[in-house]
N, C-alpha and C positions, 0 to 999 in steps of 0.2 A: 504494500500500500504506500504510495507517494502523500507523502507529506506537504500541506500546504503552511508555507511562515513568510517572514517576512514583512516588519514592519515599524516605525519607531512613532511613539506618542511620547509627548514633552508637555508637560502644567508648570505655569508660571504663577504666581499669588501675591501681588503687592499690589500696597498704595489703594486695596478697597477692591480690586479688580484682579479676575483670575483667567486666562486665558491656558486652553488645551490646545495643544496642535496635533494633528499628525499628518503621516504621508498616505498614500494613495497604492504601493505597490503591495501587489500577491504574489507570492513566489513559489513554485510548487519543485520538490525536491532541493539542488543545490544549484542550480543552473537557465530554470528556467522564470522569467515572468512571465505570468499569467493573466496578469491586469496591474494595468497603471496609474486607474483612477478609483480604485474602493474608496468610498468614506467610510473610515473609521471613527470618527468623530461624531456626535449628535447629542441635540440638544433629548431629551426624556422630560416625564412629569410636568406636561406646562409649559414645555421651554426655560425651567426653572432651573435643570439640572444638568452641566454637559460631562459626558463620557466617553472617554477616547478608551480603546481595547487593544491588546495584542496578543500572540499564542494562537492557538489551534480553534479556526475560524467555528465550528461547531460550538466549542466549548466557550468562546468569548459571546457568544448569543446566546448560548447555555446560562451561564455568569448574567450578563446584563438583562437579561429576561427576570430572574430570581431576583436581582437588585434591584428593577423598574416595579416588579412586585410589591418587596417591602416597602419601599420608597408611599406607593399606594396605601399599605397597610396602615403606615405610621407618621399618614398626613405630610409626607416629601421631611419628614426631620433628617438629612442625610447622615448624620454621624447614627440614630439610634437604627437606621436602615441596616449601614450598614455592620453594625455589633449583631444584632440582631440574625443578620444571613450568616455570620461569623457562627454564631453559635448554633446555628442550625446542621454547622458539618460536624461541630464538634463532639454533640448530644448526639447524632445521627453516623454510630460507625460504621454501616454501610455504604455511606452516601458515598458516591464517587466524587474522587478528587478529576477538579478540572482544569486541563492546560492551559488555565488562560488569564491574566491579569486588567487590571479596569481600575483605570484612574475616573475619578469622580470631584465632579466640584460644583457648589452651588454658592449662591452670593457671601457667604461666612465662611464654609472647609474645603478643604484640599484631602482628599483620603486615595491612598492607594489600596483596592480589593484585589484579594487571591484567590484563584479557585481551588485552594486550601485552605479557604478560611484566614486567613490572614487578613487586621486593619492596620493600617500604618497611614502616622499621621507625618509629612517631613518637615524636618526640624527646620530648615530655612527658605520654604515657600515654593518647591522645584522639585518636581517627579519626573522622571520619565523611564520609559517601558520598550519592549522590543528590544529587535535586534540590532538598533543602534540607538539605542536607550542610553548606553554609556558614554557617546559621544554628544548627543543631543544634552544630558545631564551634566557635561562639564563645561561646554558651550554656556548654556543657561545660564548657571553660579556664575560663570566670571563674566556675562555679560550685566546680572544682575547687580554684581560688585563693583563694575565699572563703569557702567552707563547709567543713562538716564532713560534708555528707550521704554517706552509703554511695553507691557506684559505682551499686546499683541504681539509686537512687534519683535521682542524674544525669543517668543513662543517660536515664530517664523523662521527667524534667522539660526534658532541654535537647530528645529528642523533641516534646513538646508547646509548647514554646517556638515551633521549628520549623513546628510545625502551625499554630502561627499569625500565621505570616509568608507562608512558603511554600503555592501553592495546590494544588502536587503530592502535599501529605504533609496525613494528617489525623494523629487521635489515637486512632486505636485501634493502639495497641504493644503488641507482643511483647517482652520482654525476660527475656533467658535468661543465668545466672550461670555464672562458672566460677572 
């Protein structure tokens, strides 16, 4: 079975304002693109709440479905959503664990989900995920540290940064404010 990956989602959290970024590329096995243009990124709940995914495209719609869920449940409170699907894997030792990660942010939090049950909250306002998660995440920090640019605008650049390191991530981004 071919494996589809490939992908980097970048949150930025300052100054009242949160922007997610990601890119657009599917890549199936080690070699091939599959698509150039997927949105990762979307607004959920109202347009209240945006989520960028990466990991194993089944299991991150798997993930964001159970999250859009609680979110429902628990009147869009985004931190007690997502505690709450946290301890649903935890209680539940059957549950399958899922390949897939989900940054979330609404007008107050920044929360990185795992589909292991995992909340993490980042200590200086900067997530990001995928397979060039680690260049988009150092991008970020030191633009944040040295610039003045809007979170948009971050979010954007430390994606394309990425995209041109990493061969998983191109630069066609999505980036949605909140």
């Amino acid at each position: 079975m071919t494996e589809f990956r490939g992908t980097t989602i970048c949150a930025v959290k300052r100054n009242g304002m949160t922007a997610v970024a990601g890119d657009g590329q599917v890549t199936m096995g080690e070699n091939v693109i599959m698509k150039n243009s997927a949105r990762k990124v979307r607004r959920i709940f109202n347009d209240s709440v945006v989520i960028g995914f990466a990991g194993s495209v089944s299991d991150a719609f798997a993930l964001s479905e159970r999250f859009e869920n609680m979110l429902t449940q628990y009147s869009g409170n985004l931190q007690k959503a997502a505690v709450e699907l946290a301890q649903g894997w935890r209680l539940n030792r059957e549950a399958r664990n899922l390949e897939a990660l989900l940054i979330a942010a609404d007008k107050d939090d920044l929360l990185l989900i795992s589909g292991t049950g995992e909340v993490i909250v980042p200590d200086e306002g900067v997530l990001a995920i995928g397979s060039g998660g680690n260049y988009a995440l150092a991008a970020a920090r030191a633009l944040v540290e040295n610039t003045d640019m809007s979170t948009e605008q971050i979010a954007d650049k430390a994606l394309h940064i990425a995209a041109s390191i990493c061969v998983y991530t191109n630069d066609h981004i999505t980036v949605e404010v909140v």
